[in-house]
ZAFI-60247 format. One record per residue (C-alpha): x negated, y negated, z negated. Coordinates in nm, 3 decimals. Each point is the difference from the previous one (the first is absolute). Example, Ala and Ser with C-alpha at 12.3 -4.5 7.8 and 13.67 -1.06 7.14 Angstrom:
<nodes>
- xx	yy	zz
- -1.230	0.450	-0.780
- -0.137	-0.344	0.066
</nodes>
This chain:
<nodes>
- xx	yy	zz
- -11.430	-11.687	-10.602
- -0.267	-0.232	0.221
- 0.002	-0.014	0.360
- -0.339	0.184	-0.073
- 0.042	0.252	-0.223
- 0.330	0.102	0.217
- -0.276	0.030	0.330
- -0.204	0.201	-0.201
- 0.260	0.223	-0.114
- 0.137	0.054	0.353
- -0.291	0.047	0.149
- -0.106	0.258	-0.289
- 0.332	0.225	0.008
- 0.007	-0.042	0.380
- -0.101	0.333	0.119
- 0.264	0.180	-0.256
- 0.222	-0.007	0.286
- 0.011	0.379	-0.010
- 0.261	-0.064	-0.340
- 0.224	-0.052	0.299
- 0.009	0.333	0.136
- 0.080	0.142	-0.378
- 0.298	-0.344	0.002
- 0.166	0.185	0.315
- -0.054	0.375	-0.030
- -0.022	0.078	-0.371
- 0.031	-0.290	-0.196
- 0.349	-0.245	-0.057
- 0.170	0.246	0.181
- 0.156	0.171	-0.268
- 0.202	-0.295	-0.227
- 0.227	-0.185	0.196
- 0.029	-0.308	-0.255
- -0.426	-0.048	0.055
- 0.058	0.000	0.410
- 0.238	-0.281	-0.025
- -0.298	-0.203	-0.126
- -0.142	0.052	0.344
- -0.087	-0.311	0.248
- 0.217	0.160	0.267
- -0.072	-0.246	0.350
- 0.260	0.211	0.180
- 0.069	0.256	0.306
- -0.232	-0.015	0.247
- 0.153	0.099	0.319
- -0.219	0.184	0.345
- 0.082	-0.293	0.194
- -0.218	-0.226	-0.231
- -0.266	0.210	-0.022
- -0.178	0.069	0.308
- 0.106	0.398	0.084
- -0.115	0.083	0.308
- 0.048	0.422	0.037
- 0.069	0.219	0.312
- 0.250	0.250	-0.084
- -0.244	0.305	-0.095
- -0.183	-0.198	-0.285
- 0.338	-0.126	-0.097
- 0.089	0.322	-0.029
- -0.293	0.130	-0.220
- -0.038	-0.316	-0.222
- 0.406	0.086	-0.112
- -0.178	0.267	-0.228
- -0.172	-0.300	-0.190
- 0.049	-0.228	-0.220
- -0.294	-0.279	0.031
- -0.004	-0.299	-0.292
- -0.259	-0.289	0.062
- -0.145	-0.056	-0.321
- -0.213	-0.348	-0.011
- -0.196	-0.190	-0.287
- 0.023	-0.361	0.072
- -0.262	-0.257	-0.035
- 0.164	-0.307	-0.169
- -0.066	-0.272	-0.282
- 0.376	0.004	-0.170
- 0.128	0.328	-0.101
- 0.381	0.091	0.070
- -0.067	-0.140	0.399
- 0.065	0.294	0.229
- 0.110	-0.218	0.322
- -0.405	-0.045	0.100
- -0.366	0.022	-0.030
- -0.242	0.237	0.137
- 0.028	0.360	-0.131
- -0.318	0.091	-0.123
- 0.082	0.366	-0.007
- 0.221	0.193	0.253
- 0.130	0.332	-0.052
- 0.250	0.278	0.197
- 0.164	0.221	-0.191
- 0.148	0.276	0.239
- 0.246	0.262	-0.145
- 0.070	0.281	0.152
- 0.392	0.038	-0.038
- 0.013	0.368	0.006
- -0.306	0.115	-0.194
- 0.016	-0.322	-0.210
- -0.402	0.014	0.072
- -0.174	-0.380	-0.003
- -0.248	-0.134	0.180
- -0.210	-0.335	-0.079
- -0.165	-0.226	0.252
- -0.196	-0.304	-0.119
- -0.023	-0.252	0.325
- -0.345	-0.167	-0.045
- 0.120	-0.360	-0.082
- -0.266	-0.142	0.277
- 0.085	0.237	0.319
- 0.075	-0.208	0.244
- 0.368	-0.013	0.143
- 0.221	-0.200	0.152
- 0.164	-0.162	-0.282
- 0.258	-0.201	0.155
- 0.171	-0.038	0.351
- -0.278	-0.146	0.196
- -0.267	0.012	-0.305
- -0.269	0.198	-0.099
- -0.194	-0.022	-0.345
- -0.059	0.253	-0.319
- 0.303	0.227	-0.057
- 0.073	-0.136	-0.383
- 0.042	-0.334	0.182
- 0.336	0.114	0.125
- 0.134	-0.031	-0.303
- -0.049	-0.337	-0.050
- 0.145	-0.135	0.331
- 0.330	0.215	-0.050
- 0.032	0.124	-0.307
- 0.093	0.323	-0.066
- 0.239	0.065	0.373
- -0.314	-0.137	0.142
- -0.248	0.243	-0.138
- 0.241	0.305	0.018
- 0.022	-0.093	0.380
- -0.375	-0.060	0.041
- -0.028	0.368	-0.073
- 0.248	0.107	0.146
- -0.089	-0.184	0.340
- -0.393	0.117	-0.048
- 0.067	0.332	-0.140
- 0.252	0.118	0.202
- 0.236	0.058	-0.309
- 0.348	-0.032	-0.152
- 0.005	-0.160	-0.336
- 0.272	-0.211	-0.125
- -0.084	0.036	-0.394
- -0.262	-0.140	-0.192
- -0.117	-0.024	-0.336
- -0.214	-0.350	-0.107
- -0.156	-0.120	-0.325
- -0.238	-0.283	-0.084
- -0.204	0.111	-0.263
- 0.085	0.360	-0.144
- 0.018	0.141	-0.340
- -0.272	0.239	0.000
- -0.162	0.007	-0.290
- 0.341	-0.008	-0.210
- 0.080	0.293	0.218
- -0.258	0.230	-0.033
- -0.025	-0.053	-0.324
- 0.412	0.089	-0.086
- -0.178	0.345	0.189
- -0.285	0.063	-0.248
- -0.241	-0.096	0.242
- -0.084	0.155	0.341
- -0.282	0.228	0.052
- -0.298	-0.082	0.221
- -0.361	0.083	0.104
- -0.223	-0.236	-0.002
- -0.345	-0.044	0.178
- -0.322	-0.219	-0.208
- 0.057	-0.274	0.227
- 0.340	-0.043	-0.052
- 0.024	-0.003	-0.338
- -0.259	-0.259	0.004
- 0.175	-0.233	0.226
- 0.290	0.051	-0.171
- -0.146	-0.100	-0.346
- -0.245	-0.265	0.115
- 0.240	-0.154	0.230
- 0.387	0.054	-0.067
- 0.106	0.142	-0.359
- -0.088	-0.299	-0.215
- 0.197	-0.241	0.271
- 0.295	0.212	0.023
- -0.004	0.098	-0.404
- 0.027	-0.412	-0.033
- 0.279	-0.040	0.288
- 0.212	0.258	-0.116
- -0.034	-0.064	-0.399
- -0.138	0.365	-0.008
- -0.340	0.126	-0.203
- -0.076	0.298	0.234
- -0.361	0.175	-0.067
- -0.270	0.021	0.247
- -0.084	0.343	0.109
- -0.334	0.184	-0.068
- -0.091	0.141	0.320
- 0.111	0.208	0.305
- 0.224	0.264	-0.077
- 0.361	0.129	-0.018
- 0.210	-0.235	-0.274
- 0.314	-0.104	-0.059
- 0.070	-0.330	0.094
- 0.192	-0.303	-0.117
- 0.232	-0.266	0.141
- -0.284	-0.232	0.000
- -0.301	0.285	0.116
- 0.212	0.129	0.296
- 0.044	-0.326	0.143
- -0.373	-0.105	-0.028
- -0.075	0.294	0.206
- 0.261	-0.097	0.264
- -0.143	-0.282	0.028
- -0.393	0.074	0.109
- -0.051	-0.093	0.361
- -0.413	-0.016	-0.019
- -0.117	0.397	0.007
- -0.053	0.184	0.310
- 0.320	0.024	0.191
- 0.120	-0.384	-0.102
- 0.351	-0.136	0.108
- 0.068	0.353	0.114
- -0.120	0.173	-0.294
- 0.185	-0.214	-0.221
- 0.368	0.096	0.174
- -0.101	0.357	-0.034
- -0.070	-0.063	-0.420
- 0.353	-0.150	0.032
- 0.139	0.257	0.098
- -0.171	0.246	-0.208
- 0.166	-0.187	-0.298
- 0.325	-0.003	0.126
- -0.025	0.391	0.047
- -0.077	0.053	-0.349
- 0.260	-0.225	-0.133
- 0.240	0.150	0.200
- -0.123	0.345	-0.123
- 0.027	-0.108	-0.350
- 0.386	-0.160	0.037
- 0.142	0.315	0.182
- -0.109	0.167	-0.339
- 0.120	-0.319	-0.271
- 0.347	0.031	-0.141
- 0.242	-0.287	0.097
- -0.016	-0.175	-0.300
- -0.362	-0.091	0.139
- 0.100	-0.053	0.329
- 0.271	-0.252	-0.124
- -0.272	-0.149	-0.223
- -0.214	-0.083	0.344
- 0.322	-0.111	0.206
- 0.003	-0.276	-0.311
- -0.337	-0.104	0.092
- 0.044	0.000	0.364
- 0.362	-0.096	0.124
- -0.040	-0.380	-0.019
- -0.324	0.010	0.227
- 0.184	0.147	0.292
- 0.201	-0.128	0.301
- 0.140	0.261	0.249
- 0.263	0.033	0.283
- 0.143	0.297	-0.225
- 0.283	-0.018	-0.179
- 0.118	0.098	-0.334
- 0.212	0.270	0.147
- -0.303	0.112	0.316
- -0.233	0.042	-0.272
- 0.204	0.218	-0.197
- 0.063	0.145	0.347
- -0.356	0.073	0.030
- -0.078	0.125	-0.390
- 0.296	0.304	0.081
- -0.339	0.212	0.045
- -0.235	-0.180	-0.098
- -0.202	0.213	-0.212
- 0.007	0.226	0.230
- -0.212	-0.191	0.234
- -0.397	0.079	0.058
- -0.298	-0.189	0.083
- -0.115	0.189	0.268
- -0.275	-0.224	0.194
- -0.170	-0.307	-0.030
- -0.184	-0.223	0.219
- -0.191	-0.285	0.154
- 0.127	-0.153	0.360
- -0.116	-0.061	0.241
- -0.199	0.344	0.041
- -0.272	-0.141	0.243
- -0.126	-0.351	0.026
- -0.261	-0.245	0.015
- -0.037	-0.269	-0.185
- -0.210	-0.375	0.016
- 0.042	-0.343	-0.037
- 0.161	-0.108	0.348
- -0.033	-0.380	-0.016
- 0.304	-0.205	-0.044
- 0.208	0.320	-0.133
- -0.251	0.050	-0.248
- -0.108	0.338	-0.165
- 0.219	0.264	0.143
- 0.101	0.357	0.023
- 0.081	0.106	0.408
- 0.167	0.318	0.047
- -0.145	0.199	0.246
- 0.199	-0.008	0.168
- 0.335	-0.074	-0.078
- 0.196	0.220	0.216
- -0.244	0.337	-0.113
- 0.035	-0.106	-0.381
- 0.384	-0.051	0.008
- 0.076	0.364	0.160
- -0.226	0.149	-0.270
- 0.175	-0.218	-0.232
- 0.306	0.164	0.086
- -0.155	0.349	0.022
- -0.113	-0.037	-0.366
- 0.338	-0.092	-0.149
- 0.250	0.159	0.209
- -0.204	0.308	0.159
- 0.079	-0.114	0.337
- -0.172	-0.173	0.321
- 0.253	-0.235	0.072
- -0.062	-0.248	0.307
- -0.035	-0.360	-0.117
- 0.220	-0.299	0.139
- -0.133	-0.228	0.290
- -0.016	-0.286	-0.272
- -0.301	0.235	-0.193
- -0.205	0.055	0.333
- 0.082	-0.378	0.108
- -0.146	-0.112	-0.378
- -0.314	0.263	0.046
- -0.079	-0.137	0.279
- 0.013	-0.365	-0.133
- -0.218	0.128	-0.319
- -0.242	0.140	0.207
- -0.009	-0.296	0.248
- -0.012	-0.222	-0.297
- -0.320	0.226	-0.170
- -0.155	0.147	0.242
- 0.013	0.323	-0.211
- 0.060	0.300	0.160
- 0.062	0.351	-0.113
- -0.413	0.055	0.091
- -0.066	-0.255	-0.250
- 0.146	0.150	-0.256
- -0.181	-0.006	-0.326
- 0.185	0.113	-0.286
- 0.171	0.371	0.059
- 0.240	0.110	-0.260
- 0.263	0.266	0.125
- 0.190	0.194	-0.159
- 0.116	0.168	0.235
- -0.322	0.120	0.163
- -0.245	-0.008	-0.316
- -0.176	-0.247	0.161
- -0.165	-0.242	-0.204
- -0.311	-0.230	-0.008
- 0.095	-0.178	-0.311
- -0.290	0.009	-0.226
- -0.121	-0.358	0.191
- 0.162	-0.296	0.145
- -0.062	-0.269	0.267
- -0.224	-0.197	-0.154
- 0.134	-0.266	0.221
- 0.346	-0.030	-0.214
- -0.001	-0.230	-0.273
- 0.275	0.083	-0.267
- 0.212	-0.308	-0.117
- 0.031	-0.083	-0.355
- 0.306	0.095	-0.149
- 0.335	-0.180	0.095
- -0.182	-0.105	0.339
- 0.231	0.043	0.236
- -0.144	-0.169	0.306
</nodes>
């Protein structure tokens, strides 16, 4: 395959990180001979990763199991050690109710990404790998991971279609920009023939459908819409393999096991499947919950928190039902952010809570100009 046609393909299946979520909670979990295919990069211990608790949220966050799940920006497929993760999810599992919840971390809120550096979260990736992104989080979130989950391009469309297809509604507009702008393209990447759709509506989807509609960024809503389509997918597909025999589910580990690198092992995995169908998707989200966005100079087009410190505690609120205090590093980094901005929680200018209802969605700062895709400065 050309240098080119492998870009085009990575930038294409890009946003099917969401495959990842199915790869560690319902998927490969259930035949031990497909999990030794798995890239496993090793144990990641707390020391390496930037976990910075008092003993209360220690306490709560023992309830939860939290995976990093990232999609990775690179050229060369099978190269999990760096690039920029294009898409960053949290997948929080309640260990007791075996209830999940999904954060997407806007890939362009601004963090510090490294000791002594600040830049677009799905940068952190890329100067540390995948220790270096888990402890980005960790450090900015106030948070405990020490799993992840990374692939860099997904298998989608193979996927959904080993499910029948997924179902979605659809507005005009979308359908449009999926045919006029992302079916035929994907259709010649992925050697499929998918049809173009009529019209708005409720359908069931294809492989190659679903993940044109993942990908629109240009309706009301942009960037931020386009995580929330993301996740709408994922939902569905996870809907639709809770109620698929195993044979299918060992069809779509096939399709997906050789695309994967994780700190899990065979046996942690297995560890993880013992109730695995037992899990639901409770919640799903966007982070952070109030911000402002704009193009801030030399750092570029942006997304601020505002402000760090208020978003992290809701942050925790939302996935653990608790107001837990945040370290000194998160108030020393919100303070940096805000220095660095000059965006303050007054300035806010996109409100979506979901823990309040609050939400001013239906229009963005027109001052934020999305980067194309697999931009990740």
């Amino acid at each position: 395959m050309s240098k080119k046609r492998r870009k085009k393909k990575n930038k294409i299946i890009l946003f099917a990180v969401e495959i990842i979520v199915l790869a560690a909670l319902l998927v490969g979990l259930f035949v031990y001979s497909k999990l030794n295919k798995v890239d496993n990069t090793g144990e990641i211990t707390k020391g390496e990763v930037n976990i910075e608790l008092d003993s209360e949220t220690a306490e709560v966050l023992k309830g939860y199991t939290n995976i990093a799940l990232f999609g990775l920006d690179n050229r060369d497929t099978g190269r999990y050690d760096g690039g920029n993760s294009d898409c960053i999810m949290i997948a929080s599992i309640n260990n007791d109710t075996k209830k999940v919840k999904l954060v997407s971390v806007y890939r362009d809120t601004y963090l510090n990404v490294k000791e002594g550096t600040y830049g677009k979260i799905n940068s952190a990736y890329s100067y540390g790998g995948p220790k270096g992104a888990i402890a980005a989080l960790n450090k900015n979130l106030n948070l405990d991971i020490v799993d992840y989950v990374a692939v860099d391009f997904g298998a989608l469309v193979d996927a959904i279609d080993l499910l029948d297809g997924i179902e979605l509604t659809l507005t005009d507009q979308e359908v449009q920009i999926m045919n006029d702008n992302y079916v035929d393209e994907i259709n010649q990447v992925t050697d499929h023939s998918s049809s173009k759709l009529s019209g708005g509506g409720t359908y069931t989807v294809d492989g190659v459908q679903a993940l044109a509609y993942c990908r629109i960024r240009y309706t009301a809503g942009d960037d931020f819409k386009r995580t929330e389509r993301q996740r709408y997918v994922l939902t569905q597909m996870i809907n639709k393999a809770k109620g698929s025999s195993i044979t299918t589910v060992g069809s779509m580990i096939s399709s997906m096991v050789d695309e994967i690198a994780t700190s899990y092992t065979s046996s942690g995995l297995l560890e993880l499947a013992s109730s695995v169908m037992s899990y639901e998707l409770e919640d799903n989200h966007g982070w952070p919950f109030e911000l402002c966005t704009g193009n801030f100079n030399s750092r570029g087009d942006i997304v601020v928190p505002t402000d760090l410190e208020t978003n992290v505690k809701e942050l925790h609120e939302y996935l653990f039902d608790e107001k837990n205090n945040v370290s000194n590093t998160v108030s020393e980094i919100s303070s940096r952010i805000r220095s660095d901005t000059g965006c303050t929680p007054d300035m806010t200018t996109r409100f979506d809570n979901p823990l309040t209802g609050d939400d001013n969605t239906s229009t963005t700062d027109t001052g934020y100009a999305l980067p194309e895709d697999g931009d990740g400065q």
